[in-house]
C-alpha positions as CSV (number, residue, x, y, z in Angstrom):
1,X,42.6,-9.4,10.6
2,X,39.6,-10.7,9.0
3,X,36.1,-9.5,9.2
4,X,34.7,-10.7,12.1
5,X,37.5,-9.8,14.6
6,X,37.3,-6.4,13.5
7,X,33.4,-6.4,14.0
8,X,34.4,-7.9,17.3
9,X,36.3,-5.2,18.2
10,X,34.6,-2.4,17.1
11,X,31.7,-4.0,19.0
12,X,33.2,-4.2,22.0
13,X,34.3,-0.1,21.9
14,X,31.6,0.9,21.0
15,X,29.9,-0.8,24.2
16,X,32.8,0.5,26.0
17,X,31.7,3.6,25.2
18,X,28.0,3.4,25.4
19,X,28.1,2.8,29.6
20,X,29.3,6.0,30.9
21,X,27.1,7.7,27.9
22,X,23.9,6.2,29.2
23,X,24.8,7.2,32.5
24,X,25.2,10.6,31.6
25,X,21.9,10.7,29.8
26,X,20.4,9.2,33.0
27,X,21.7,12.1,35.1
28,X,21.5,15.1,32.8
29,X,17.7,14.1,32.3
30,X,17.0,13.9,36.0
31,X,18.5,17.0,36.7
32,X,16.4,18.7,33.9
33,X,13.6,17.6,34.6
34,X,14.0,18.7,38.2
35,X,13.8,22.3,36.6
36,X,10.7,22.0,34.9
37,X,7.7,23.8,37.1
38,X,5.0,21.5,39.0
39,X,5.2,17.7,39.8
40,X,2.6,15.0,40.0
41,X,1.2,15.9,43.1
42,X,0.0,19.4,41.7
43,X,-1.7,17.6,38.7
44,X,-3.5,15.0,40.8
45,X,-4.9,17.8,43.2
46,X,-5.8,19.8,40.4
47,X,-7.7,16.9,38.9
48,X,-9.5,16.5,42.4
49,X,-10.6,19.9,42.3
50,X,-9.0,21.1,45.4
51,X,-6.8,20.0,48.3
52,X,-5.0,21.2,51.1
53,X,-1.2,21.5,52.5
54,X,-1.4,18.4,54.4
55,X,-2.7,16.5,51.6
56,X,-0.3,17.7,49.4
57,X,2.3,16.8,51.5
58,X,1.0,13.1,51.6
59,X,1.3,12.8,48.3
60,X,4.6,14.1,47.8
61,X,5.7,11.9,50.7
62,X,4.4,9.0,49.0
63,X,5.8,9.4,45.8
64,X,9.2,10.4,47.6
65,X,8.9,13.8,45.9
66,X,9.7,15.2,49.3
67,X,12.9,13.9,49.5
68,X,16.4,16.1,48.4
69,X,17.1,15.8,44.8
70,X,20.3,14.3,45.4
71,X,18.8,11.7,47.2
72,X,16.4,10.8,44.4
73,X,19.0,10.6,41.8
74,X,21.3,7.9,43.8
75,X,17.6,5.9,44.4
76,X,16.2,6.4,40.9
77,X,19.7,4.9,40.1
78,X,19.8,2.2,42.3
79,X,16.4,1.2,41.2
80,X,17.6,1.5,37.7
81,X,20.3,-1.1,37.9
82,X,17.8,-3.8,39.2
83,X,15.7,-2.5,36.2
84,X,13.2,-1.0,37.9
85,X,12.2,2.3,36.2
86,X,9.7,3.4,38.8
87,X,5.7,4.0,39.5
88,X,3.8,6.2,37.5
89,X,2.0,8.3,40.0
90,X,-0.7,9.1,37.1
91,X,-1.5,5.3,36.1
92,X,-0.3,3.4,39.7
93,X,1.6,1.0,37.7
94,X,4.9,0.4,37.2
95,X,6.9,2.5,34.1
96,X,8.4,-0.7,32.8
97,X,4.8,-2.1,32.2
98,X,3.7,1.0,30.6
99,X,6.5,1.2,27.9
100,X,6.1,-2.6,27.1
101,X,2.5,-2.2,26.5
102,X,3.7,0.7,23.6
103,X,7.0,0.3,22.8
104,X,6.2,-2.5,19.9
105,X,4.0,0.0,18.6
106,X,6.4,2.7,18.2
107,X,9.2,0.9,17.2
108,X,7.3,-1.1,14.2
109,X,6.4,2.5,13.4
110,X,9.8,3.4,13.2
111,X,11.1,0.4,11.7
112,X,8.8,0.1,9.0
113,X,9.2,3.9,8.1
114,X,12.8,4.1,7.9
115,X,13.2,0.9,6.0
116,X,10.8,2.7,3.4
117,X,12.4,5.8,3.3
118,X,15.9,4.0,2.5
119,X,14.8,1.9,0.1
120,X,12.6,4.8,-1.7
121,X,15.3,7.1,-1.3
122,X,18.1,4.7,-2.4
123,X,15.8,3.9,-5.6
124,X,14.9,7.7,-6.6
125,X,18.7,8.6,-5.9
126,X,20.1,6.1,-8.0
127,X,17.4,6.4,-10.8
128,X,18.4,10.5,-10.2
129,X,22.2,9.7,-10.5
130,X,21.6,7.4,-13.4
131,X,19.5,10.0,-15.4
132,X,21.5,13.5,-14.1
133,X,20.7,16.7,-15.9
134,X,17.5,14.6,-17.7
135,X,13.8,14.8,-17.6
136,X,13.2,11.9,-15.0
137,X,16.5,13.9,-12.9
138,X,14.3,17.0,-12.5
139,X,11.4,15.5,-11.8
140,X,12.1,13.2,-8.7
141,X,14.7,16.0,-7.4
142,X,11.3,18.3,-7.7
143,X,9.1,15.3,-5.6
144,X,11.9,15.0,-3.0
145,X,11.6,19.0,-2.9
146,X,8.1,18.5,-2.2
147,X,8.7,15.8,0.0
148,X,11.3,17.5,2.6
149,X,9.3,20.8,2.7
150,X,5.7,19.8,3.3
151,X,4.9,19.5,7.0
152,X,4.6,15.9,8.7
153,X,1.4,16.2,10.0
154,X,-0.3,17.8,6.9
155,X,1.3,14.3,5.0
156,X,-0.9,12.4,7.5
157,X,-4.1,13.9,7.0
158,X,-3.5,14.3,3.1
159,X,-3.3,10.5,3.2
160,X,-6.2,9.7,5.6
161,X,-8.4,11.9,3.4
162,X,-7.8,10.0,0.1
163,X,-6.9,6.5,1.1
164,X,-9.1,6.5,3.8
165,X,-12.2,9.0,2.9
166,X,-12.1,9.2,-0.3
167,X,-11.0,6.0,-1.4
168,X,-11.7,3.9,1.8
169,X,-9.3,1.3,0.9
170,X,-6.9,2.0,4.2
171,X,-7.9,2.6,7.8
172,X,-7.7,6.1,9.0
173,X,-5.8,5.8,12.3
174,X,-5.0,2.8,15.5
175,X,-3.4,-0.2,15.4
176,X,-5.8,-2.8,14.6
177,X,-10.1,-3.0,14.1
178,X,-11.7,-2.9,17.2
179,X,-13.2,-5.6,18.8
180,X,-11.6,-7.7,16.1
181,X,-12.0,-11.7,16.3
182,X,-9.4,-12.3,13.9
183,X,-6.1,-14.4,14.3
184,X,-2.9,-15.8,12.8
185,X,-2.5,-14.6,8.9
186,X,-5.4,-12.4,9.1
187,X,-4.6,-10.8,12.1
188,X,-1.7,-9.6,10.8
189,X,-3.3,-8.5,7.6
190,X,-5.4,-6.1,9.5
191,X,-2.5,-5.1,12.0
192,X,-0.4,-4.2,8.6
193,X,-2.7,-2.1,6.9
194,X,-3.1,-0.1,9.8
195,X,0.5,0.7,10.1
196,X,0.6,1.3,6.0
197,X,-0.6,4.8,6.5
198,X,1.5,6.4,9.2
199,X,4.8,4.7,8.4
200,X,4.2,6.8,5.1
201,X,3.5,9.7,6.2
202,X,6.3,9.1,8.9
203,X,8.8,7.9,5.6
204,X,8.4,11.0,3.3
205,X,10.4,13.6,4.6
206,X,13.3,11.2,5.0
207,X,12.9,9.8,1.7
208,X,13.7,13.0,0.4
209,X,17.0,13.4,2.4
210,X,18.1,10.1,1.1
211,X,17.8,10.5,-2.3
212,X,19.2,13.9,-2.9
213,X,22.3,12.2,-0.7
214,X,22.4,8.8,-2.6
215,X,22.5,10.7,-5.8
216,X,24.8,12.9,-4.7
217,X,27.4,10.0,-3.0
218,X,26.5,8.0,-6.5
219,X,27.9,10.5,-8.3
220,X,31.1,11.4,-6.6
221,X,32.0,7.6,-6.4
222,X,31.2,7.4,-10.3
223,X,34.6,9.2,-10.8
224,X,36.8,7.1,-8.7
225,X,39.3,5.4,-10.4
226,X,38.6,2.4,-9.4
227,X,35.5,2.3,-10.9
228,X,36.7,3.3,-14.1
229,X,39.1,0.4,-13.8
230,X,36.4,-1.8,-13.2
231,X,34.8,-0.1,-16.2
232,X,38.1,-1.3,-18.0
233,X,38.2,-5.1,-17.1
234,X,34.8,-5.1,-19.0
235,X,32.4,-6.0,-15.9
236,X,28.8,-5.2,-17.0
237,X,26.9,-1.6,-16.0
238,X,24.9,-3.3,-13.4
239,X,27.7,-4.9,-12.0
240,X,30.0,-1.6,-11.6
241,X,26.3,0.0,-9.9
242,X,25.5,-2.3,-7.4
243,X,29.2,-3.5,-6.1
244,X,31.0,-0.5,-7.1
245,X,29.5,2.7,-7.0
246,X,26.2,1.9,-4.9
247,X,27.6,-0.3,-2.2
248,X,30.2,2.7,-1.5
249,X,27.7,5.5,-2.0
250,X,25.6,3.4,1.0
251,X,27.9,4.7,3.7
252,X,27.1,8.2,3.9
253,X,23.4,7.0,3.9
254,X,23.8,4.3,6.3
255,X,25.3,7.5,8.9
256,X,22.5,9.4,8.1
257,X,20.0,6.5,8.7
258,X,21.3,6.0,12.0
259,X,21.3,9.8,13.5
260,X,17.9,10.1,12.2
261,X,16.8,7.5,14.5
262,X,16.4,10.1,17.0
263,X,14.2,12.8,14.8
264,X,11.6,9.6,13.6
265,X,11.1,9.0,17.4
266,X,10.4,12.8,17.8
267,X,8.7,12.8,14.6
268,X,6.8,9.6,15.6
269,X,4.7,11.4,18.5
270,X,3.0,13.9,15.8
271,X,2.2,10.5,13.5
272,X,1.0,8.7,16.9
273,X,-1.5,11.6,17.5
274,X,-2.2,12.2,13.9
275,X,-3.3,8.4,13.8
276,X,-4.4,8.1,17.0
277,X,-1.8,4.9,17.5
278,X,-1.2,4.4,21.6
279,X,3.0,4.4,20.8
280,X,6.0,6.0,23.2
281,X,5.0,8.9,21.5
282,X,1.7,10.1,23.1
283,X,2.8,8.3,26.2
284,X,5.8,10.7,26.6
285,X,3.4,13.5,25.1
286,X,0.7,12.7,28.2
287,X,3.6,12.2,30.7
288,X,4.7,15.9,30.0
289,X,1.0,17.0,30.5
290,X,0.4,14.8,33.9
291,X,4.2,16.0,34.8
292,X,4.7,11.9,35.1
293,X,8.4,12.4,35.3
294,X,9.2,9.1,36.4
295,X,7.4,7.9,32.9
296,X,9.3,10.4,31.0
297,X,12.3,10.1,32.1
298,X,11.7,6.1,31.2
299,X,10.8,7.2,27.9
300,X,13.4,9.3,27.6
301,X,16.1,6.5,28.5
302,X,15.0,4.1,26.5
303,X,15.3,6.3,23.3
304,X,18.5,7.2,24.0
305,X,19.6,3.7,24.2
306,X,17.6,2.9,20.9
307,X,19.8,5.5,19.5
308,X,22.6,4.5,20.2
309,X,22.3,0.3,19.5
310,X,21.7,2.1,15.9
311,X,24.6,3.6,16.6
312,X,26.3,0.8,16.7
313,X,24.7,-1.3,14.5
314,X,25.8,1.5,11.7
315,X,29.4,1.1,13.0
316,X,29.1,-2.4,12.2
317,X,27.4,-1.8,8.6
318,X,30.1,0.6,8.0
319,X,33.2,-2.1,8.9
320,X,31.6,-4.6,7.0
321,X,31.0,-2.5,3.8
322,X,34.5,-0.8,4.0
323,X,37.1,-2.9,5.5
324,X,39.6,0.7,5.9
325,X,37.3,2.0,7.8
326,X,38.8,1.9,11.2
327,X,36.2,2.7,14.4
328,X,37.4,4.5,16.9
């Protein structure tokens, strides 16, 4: 079998798979949800100041939060499978359009942090695994301490005080200058270096996890035998790294890399309100404080499913680097 049939198949189990799971995740976050205390109506009266039983009742009726809570499940999932994730009683617009508007934002926050932290962490752990028990060893094993144990949000405002108040060379928080007439090549200039600054502070703590485990995976693989046969065919050091020892080593990181999906989404809503960047993040964060549950729960769905097309994407990665691998 060669190598696409088997990333064929393991493509099509893994979809197999991923149906009932979302559905599960549908239902389990409806019915928790249905537990937490208040609704939208309460919020919106409180924001009026006052209001009485009928009105109340009016706006529960309109929302159809009046209705049993079986009943809402079987409609929220009707409307779901014609895509439709609802009204957001707090905005009066439709969830979908709400999460388009911040979605990009969140997910080139994510995106751009994870592919730094991997590619730091790969770099440090390889440079740790190459130099083991030496100087340069310690050192970057001591940074990665640092790294993993220093809080998110202190990261973020350690780096917006000396890139952007000290030194002033990096914008301090959004996602692009206000009121800016720029376009094309400069446009994306300025959109960049606003996102240089949280997708670090986003990065760090997972660049720490990555290392200790690349140097750690580099190091076990160094003592397979079949890199000490390739040692004895007389392939070159660099050679034996990258296509030997490195490319087997990624496994365990590309794993990790995909269940930490879900912790830089969490971890994304302190950045998002750290940098003041409208993402998923703060829109979750508000839709917990409005008790918008029809915008959290939207939220809340399409993370799971993020997590688990990274899910399978890693599935993939895996088959393709090791052909024994076999998916289940």
């Amino acid at each position: 079998m060669d190598i696409a049939q088997r990333l064929f198949l393991t493509l099509r189990r893994k979809l197999l798979k991923a149906i009932p799971t979302i559905f599960g995740i549908v239902v389990l976050n409806f019915m928790l949800l249905q537990l937490a205390p208040g609704d939208a109506a309460d919020v919106i009266a409180g924001e009026a100041g006052a209001a009485t039983a009928e009105m109340m009742q009016e706006l529960r009726a309109h929302y159809g939060l009046d209705q049993p809570v079986l009943w809402q499940l079987v409609t929220y999932i009707k409307n779901l499978l014609q895509f439709d994730l609802g009204m957001s009683p707090r905005y009066n617009v439709p969830v979908l359009s709400l999460i388009a508007e911040r979605i990009p934002n969140t997910l080139s926050l994510m995106a751009s942090a994870l592919v730094m932290a991997v590619t730091v962490g790969i770099l440090f752990g390889a440079l740790m695994a190459a130099t083991a028990g030496r100087l340069p060893d310690r050192l970057l094993s001591l940074l990665s301490l640092l790294f993993y144990s220093i809080p998110t949000f202190w990261i973020g405002l350690m780096l917006i005080i000396v890139f952007s108040v000290w030194l002033g060379v990096l914008p301090s928080g959004g996602v692009g200058t206000i009121a800016s007439s720029k376009t094309g090549l400069a446009a994306f200039a300025d959109w960049f270096r606003h996102l240089i600054l949280p997708s670090a502070a986003l990065a760090m703590f997972f660049v720490a996890i990555y290392a200790r485990l690349t140097r750690a995976s580099m190091l076990e693989v160094k003592d397979q035998d079949y890199v000490r046969t390739a040692a004895a065919k007389g392939l070159s050091t660099m050679t034996i790294t990258l296509r030997h020892i490195l490319r087997n080593a990624l496994i365990p990181i590309t794993t990790m890399a995909g269940m930490h999906l879900g912790a830089m989404l969490g971890g994304a809503i302190v950045i998002e309100t750290v940098f003041n960047r409208p993402g998923m993040g703060r829109l979750a964060y508000d839709a917990v404080l409005n008790r918008d549950f029809n915008v959290l729960m939207g939220v809340l769905l399409l993370s799971s499913v993020l997590v688990i097309v990274a899910n399978i994407l890693v599935d993939l990665l895996h088959t393709w680097l090791d052909p024994r691998i076999e998916m289940r």
